[in-house]
C-alpha positions in Angstrom: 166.3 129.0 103.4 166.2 127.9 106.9 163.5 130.2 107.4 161.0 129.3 104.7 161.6 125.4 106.1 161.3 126.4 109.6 158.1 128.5 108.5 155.7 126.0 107.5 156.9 123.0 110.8 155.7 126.2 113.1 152.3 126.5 111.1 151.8 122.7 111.2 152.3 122.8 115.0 150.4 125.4 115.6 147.6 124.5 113.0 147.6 121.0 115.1 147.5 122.6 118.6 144.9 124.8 117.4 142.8 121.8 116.0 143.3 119.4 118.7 141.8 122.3 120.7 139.1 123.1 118.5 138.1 119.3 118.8 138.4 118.9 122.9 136.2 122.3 122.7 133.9 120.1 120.3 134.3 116.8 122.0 133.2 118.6 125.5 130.8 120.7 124.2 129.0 117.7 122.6 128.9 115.5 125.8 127.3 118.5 127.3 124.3 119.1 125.0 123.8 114.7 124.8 123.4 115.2 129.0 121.3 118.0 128.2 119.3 116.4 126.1 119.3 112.9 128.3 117.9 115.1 131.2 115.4 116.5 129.4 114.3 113.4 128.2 114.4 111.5 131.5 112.5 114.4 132.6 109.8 114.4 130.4 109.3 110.9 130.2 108.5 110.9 134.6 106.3 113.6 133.8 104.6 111.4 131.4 104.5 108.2 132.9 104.4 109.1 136.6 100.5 110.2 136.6 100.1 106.5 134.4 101.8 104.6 136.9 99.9 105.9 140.1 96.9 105.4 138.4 97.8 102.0 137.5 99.3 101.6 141.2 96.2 103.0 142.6 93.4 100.7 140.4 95.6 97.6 142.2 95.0 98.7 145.9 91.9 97.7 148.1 89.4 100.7 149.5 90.8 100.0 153.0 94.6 100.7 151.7 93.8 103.6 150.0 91.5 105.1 153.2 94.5 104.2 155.4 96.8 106.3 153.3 95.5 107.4 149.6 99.4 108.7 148.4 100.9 105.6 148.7 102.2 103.5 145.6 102.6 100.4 146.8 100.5 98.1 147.7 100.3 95.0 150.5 97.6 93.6 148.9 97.2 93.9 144.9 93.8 92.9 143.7 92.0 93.5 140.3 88.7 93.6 142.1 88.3 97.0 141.0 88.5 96.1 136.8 86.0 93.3 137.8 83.3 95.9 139.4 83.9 98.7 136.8 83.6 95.9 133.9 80.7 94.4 134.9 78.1 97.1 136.7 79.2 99.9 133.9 78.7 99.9 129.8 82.3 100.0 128.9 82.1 96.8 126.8 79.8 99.1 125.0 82.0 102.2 125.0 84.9 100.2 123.6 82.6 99.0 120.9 81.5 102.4 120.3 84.9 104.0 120.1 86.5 101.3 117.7 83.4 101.6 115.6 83.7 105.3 115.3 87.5 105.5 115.1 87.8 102.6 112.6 85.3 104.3 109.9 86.3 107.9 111.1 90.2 106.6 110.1 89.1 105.3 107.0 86.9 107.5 105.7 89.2 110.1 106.5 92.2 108.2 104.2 90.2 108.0 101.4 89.0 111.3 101.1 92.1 113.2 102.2 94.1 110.7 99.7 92.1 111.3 96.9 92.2 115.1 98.0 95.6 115.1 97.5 96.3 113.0 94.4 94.1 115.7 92.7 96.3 118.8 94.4 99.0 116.9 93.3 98.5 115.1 90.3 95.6 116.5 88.3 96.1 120.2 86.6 92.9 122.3 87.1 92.4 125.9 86.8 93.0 127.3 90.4 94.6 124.4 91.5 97.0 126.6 94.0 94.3 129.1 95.3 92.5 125.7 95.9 95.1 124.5 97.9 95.4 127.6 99.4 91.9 127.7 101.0 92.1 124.2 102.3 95.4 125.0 104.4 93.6 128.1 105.3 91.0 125.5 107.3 93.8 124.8 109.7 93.4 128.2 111.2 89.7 127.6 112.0 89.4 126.3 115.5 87.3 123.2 115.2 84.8 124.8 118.5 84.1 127.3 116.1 82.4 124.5 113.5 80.4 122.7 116.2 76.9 124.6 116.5 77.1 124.5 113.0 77.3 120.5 112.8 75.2 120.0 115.5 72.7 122.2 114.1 73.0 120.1 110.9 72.8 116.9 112.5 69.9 117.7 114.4 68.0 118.4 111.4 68.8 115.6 109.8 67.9 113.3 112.5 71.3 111.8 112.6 71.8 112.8 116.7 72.7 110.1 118.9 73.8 107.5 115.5 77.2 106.6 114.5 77.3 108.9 112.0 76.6 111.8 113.9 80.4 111.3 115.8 81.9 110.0 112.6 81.2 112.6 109.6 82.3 115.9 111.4 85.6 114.4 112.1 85.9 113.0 108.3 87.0 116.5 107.1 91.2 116.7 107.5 93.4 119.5 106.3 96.3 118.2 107.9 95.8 114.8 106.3 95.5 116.7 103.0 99.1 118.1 103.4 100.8 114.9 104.3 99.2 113.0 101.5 100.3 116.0 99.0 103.7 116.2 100.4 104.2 112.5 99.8 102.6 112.3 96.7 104.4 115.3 95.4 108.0 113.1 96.0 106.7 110.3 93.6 108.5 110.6 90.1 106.0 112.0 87.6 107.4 110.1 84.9 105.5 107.0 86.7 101.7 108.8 86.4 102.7 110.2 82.9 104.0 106.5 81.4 100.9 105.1 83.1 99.0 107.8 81.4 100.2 106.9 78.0 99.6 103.7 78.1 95.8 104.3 78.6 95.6 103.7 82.5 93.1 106.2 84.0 93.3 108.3 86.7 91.5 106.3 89.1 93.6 103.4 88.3 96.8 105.7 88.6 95.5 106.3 92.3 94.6 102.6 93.1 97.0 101.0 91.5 100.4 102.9 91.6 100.2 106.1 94.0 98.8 104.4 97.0 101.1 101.1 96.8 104.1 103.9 96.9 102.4 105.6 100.0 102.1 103.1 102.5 104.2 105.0 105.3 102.1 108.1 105.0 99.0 106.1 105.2 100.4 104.6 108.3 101.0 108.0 109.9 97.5 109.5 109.0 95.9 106.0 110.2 97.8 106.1 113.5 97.4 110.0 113.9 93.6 110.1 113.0 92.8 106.7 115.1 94.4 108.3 118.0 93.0 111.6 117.6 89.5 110.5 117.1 89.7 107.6 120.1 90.9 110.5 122.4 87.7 113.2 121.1 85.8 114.1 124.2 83.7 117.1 122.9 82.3 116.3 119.9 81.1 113.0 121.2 79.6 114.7 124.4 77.7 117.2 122.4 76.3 114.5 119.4 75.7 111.6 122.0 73.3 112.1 125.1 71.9 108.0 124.7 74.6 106.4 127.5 74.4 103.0 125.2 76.0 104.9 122.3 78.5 107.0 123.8 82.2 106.8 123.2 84.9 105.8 125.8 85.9 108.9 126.6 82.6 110.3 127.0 81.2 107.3 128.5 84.1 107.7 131.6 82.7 110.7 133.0 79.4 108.8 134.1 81.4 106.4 136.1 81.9 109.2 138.9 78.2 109.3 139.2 77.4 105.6 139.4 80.2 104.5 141.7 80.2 107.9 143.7 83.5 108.9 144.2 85.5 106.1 144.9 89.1 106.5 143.9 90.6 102.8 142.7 87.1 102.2 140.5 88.3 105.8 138.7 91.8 105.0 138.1 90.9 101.3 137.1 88.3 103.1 134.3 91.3 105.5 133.2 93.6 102.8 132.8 91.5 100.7 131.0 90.5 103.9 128.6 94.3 104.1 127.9 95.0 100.4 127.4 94.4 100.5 123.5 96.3 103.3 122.6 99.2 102.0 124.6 98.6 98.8 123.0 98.4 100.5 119.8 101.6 102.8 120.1 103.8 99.5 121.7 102.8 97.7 118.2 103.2 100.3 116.0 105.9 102.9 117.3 108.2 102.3 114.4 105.3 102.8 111.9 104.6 106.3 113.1 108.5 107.6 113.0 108.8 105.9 109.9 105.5 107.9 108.8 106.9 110.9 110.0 110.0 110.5 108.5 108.7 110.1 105.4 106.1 112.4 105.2 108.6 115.6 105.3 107.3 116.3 109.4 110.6 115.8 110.7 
């Protein structure tokens, strides 16, 4: 008898040794991967903000400073002279116009098609629906290089070279768009389109009225995505715009080494303000594109 009541005390200890060693183990092995993770972090953010911050330290300094010593980060005598200069004897007023204009109707002509895309993937059953779907994942695997004698070709034979249009309707066409709309709106109840359905509603209405209302944070993270991506396109817009008055920022950039030379604080003060609205744009809207991501199955 004393055994079987001795017995089960011994097991208890030891089941409690063994746990409380099983959770230090834990406990240290969890600190270790969170400084793990911290460094990696840290690290990545310097490597991410240290070329942003010499080019903002460098656009500050004066042309004597930086021909004294051109690697230093701090400066005696901060001056915005440079963003005066490269504002008013350049065309980037004209290049930020150019870039909202195109990135603004790029981004929304890219929402509505990719939405309706995918309300019809998701909604709507068609014969060949999945092969459809199929083939329009498949257009991830084309490089987008590979399309561009193609569209230029096309452009140039419509006349549409050197317009608006010419940087806007090549970059309209988004599988990946596609995918996070139909992932989204496949997690919308069904019995919402079908009740909707039989009480007469149409399918255009469906879409207007009841999908798109639902799918707000995935229409933030395509807008966000898209408006990034097409602000930041340097090749298409090269190759569709020669006319310096209509190119984009990015493109327009390249032409301010030729008409200031070389000189160092006029570059960095033209690459900071190229960067300034989609820093602008991530500081306002950060929570809007995890949130988008989060909710678009991307995690």
């Amino acid at each position: 008898m004393a055994t079987l009541t001795r017995a089960p005390a011994r097991t208890a200890a030891a089941s409690a040794r063994t746990g409380n060693r099983y959770g230090v183990r834990y406990a240290g092995s969890e600190r270790l991967f969170n400084r793990v993770t911290l460094g990696v972090l840290l690290a990545l953010a310097l490597l991410w903000l240290a070329p942003l911050a010499w080019a903002l330290a460098t656009s500050i300094r004066t042309p004597a400073e930086l021909a004294t010593d051109p690697t230093a980060w701090i400066s005696d005598n901060p001056t915005l002279a440079n963003y005066r200069e490269v504002l008013g004897a350049g065309r980037i007023p004209y290049w930020y116009v150019n870039s909202f204009i195109t990135s603004a109707l790029t981004t929304l002509l890219t929402v509505c098609t990719a939405s309706l895309a995918a309300f019809a993937l998701s909604r709507l059953r068609f014969r060949y629906r999945r092969p459809v779907f199929l083939l329009i994942l498949a257009g991830v695997m084309i490089p987008p290089q590979l399309l561009m004698i193609p569209h230029f070709q096309t452009l140039q034979i419509t006349g549409m070279l050197n317009t608006y249009w010419a940087v806007i309707l090549p970059q309209v066409p988004n599988v990946v768009a596609v995918f996070v709309f139909k992932q989204f709106f496949d997690g919308i109840p069904v019995e919402l389109t079908d009740a909707a359905r039989a009480d007469g509603a149409s399918w255009l209405r469906i879409y207007w009225q009841i999908v798109m209302p639902l799918s707000r944070p995935a229409i933030s993270a395509v807008t966000i995505f898209v408006f990034v991506w097409s602000w930041n396109n340097f090749l298409w817009p090269l190759l569709a715009v020669t006319d310096p008055q209509m190119m984009t920022l990015p493109v327009g950039l390249t032409s301010v080494q030729d008409a200031f030379g070389l000189p160092q604080a006029q570059l960095m003060a033209s690459a900071v303000l190229g960067a300034l609205p989609l820093l602008t744009v991530f500081l306002f809207f950060q929570r809007r594109i995890v949130e988008g991501i989060a909710g678009t199955g991307l995690k």
